[in-house]
C-alpha positions in Angstrom: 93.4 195.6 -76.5 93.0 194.8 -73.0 91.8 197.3 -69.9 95.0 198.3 -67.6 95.4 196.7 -65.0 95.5 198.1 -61.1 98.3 197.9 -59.0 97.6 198.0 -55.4 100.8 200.4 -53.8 102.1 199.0 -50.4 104.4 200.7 -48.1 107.8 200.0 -48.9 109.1 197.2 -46.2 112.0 195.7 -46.9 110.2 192.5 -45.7 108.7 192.3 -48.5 111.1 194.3 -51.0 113.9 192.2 -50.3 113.7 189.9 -53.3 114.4 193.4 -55.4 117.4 194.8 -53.7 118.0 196.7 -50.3 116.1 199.7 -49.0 118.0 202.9 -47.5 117.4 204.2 -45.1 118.2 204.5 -40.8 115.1 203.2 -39.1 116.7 199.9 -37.9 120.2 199.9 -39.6 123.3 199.0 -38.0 125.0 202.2 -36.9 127.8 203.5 -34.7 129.3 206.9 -34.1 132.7 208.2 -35.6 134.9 211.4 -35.9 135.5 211.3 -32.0 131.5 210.6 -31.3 130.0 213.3 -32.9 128.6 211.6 -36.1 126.8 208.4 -36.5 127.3 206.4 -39.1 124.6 204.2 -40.3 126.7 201.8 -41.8 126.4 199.7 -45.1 123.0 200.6 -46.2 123.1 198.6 -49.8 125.8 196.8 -51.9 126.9 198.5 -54.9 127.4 196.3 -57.6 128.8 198.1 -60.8 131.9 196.2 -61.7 130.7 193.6 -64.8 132.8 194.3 -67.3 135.1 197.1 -66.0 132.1 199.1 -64.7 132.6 202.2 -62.1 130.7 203.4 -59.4 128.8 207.2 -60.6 126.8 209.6 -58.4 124.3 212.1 -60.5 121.5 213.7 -59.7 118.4 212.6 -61.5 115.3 215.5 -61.2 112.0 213.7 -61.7 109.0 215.8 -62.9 105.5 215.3 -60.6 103.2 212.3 -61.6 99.3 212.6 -60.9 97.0 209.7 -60.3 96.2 208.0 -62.3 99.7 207.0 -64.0 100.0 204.3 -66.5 103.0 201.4 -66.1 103.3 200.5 -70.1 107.1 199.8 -69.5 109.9 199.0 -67.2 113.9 199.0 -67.2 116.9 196.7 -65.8 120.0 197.3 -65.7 122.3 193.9 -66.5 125.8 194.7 -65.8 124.7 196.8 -62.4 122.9 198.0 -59.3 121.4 201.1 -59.3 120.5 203.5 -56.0 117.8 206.2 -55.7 118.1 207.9 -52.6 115.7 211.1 -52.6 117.3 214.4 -51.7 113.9 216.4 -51.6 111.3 216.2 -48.6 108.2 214.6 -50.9 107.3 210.8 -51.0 107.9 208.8 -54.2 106.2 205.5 -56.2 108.5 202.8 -57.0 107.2 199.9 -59.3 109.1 196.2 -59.5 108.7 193.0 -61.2 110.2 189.7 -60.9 111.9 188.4 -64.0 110.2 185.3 -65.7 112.1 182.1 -66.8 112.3 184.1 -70.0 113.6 187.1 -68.9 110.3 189.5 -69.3 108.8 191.2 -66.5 106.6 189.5 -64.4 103.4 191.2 -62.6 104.6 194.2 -61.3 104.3 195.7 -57.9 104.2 198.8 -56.7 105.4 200.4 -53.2 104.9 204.0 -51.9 108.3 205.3 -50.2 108.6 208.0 -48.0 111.4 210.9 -48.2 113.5 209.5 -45.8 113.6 205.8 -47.7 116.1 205.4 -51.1 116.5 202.0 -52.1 119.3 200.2 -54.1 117.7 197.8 -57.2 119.4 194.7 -57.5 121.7 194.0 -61.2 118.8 192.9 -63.5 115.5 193.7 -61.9 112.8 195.0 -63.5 111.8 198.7 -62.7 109.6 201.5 -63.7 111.5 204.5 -64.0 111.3 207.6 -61.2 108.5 208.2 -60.2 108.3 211.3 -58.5 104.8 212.8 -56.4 103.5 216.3 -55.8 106.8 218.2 -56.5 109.2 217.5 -58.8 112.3 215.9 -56.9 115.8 215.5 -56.7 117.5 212.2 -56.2 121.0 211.0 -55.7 121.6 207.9 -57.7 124.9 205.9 -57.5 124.9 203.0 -60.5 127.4 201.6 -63.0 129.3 203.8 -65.7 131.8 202.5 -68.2 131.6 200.2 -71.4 128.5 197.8 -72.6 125.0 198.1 -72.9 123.5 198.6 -69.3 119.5 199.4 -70.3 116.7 196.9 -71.5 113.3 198.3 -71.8 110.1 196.2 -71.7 106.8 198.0 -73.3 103.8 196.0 -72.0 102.1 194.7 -75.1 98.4 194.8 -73.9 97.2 198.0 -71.5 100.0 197.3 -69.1 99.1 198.6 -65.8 97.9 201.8 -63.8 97.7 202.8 -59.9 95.3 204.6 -59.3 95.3 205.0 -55.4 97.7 205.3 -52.8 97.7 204.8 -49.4 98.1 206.7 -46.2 100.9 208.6 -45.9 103.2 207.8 -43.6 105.9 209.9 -41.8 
């Protein structure tokens, strides 16, 4: 069996988070203001893709229990017929852990980013993900994916030692 190995966790830009999906958040969106000027909207944010196969658009609320360094990546999730969104609703930063796919469909080498409570991001249909991964305090997130007929989970287990971060850096904001 091999040694895990470590991720090094980035901030989450969507420079270079783009080839996963769309990150959420206000810092440089494209907003205007509504309801007679005394809202802004920050419009647009992510596409919400959910409709493969008759699929719907859901909202739930998923509460994710505290991880600790170090945390172990031995698996990761896509989601083939949809898009899903985290959006945290809780003041506390959060890990989030991609991989590209392969030409065979596994999970590439994974990366990890460090997102602060005012960032949720929407994962593309299909790409690879570690599930929630919440820091300090457990937290609440809003997630909009796809409900409705078909299988919507694959899960890859790492077949050697997988992977671990074991730092983080800075906080920001």
């Amino acid at each position: 069996m091999t040694d895990q190995v470590t991720l090094t966790v980035r901030e989450l830009k969507q420079s270079t988070f783009a080839p996963y999906g769309d990150i959420i958040e206000t810092n440089g969106a494209k907003s205007f203001f509504i309801n007679q000027g005394t809202t802004q909207r920050f419009h647009d944010l992510a596409e919400v893709d959910v409709d493969d196969r008759g699929g719907r658009p859901i909202i739930s609320i998923f509460r994710g229990q505290a991880f600790s360094l170090p945390i172990p990546i031995k698996m990761l999730e896509r989601h083939p017929l949809g898009s899903q969104a985290f959006i945290p609703i809780t003041p506390y930063p959060w890990l989030l852990v991609v991989a590209p796919a392969e030409k065979d469909g596994s999970p590439g080498i994974p990366e990890a980013f460090l997102a602060g409570s005012h960032q949720g991001v929407s994962y593309r249909k299909g790409v690879w993900h570690h599930p929630l991964l919440s820091l300090q305090k457990t937290s609440d997130f809003l997630v909009v994916d796809r409900g409705g007929e078909g299988e919507n989970l694959e899960e890859f287990i790492f077949s050697e030692g997988g992977y671990a971060i074991e730092a983080l850096p800075h906080p920001h904001r």
